[in-house]
N, C-alpha and C positions, 0 to 999 in steps of 0.2 A: 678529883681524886677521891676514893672510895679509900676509907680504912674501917678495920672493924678488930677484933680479936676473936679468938679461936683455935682451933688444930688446923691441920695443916692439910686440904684437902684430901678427900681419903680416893682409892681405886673403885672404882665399883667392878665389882668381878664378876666375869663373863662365863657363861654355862660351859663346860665343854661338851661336843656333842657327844651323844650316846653310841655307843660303838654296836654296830649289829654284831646280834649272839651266831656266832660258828657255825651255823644250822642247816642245814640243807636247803631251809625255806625260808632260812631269815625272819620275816618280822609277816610271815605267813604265806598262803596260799588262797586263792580263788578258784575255783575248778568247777566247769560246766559240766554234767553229768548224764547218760537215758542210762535207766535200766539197772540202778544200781541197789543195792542193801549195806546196810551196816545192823552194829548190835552195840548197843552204850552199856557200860557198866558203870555202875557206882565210885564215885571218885572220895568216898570212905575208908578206903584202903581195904575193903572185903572182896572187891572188887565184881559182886551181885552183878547181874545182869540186870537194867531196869527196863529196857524195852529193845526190839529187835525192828526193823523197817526197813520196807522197798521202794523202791521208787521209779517210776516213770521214768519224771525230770526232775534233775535237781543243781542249784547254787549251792557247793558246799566249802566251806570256811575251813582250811585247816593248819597246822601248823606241823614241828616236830614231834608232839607229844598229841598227834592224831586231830577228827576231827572236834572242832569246836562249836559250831553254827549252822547252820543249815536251812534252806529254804526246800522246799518237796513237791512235787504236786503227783496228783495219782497215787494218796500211799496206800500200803496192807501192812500189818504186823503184830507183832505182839505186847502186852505189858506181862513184868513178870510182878510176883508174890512171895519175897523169901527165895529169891532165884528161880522161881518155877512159874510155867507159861500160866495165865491167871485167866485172858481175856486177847480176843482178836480184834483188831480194830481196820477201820476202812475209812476214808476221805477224802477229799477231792485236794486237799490241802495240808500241809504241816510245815512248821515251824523248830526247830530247834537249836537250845541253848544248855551247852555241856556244863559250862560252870552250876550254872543254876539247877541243874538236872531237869530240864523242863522241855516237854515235850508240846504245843499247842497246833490239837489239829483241829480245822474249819473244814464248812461245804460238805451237808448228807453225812455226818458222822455219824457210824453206829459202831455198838462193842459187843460183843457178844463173851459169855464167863466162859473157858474152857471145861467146866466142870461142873454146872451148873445149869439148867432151863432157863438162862434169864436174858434178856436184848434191850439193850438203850439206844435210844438213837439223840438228837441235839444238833444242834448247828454249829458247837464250838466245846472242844474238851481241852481241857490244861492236865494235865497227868505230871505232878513233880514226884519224879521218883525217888526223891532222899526223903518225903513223907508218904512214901507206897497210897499215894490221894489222888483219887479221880475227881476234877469238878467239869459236872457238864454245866451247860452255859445252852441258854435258846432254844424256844419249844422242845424241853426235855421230855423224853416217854422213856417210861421203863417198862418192862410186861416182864413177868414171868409167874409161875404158881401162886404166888402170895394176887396176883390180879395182876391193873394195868393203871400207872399213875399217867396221865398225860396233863399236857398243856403247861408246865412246870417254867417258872425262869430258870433254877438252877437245884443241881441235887449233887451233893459230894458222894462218894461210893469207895469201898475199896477196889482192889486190884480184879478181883472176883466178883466183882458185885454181888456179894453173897451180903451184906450190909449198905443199901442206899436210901440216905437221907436226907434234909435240908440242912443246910448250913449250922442252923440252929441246934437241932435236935443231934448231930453226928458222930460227936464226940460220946454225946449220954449214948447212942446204938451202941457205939463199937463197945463200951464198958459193960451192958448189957449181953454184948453178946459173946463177951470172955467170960463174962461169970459163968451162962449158960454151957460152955467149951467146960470151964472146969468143974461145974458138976456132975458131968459126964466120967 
């Protein structure tokens, strides 16, 4: 015989399950894709445009409140600067992540400024567009009037590439290059 003192054994309570939300897609969608384009805007409530893209083929993630994910290959498109077309971009690959605003394309990337003489190319670019930041990634080259930077691991850039520089030094550019704007 076991005796002891205490309370009086308690319930332990069981989760109830989650109810799927009302939705047309429920708890999401998978959708195989040729041939398709979208256009992401900013999920700041300004609702900016931060990049535009087509695609070959694509895996794309969605839900009721659009898409969220997406896999790409064969892309072309645009990043924008303050809602305006900045730079063209091209890859054999892309990646994207809505919440995060993150655009990541691989394989022959190059971007080209819409407004500017200037062309990057890299083997991997991360474009988050809630910080209008370009970072190439993998034998970066830049060229344009100012010269031609090659061999590079990595160079962050704005949307324009009208400012590209290392990690280090990018932030001291872009300050530099608003004073110069305001002395104008």
């Amino acid at each position: 015989m076991l005796s002891g003192c205490g309370s009086a054994p308690r319930k332990i309570a069981t989760p109830h399950p989650k109810k799927k939300e009302d939705t047309p897609f429920g708890e999401g969608l998978t959708a195989l894709t040729t041939n398709g384009d979208a256009v992401i805007r900013s999920l700041n409530g300004d609702a900016k445009r931060l990049y535009s893209i087509k695609w070959a083929k694509a895996q794309i993630d969605a839900s009721d409140k659009g898409i969220f994910a997406g896999s790409m290959d064969e892309v072309k498109g645009s990043v924008f600067q303050k809602d305006v077309d900045a730079s063209s971009f091209s890859a054999t690959r892309a990646e994207a992540k809505r919440e995060e605003q993150l655009l990541v394309l691989t394989g022959g990337v190059t971007l080209t400024s819409t407004s500017k003489k200037i062309h990057l190319t890299c083997d991997r670019v991360e474009w988050h567009g809630h910080e209008e930041l370009i970072k190439a990634l993998g034998n970066v080259r830049a060229a344009g009037a100012f010269g031609t930077m090659s061999k590079m691991d990595e160079l962050w850039a704005t949307p324009d590439l009208a400012i590209i520089s290392t990690p280090a030094l990018f932030a001291e550019a872009k300050l530099a290059a608003s004073k110069k704007v305001a002395r104008k």
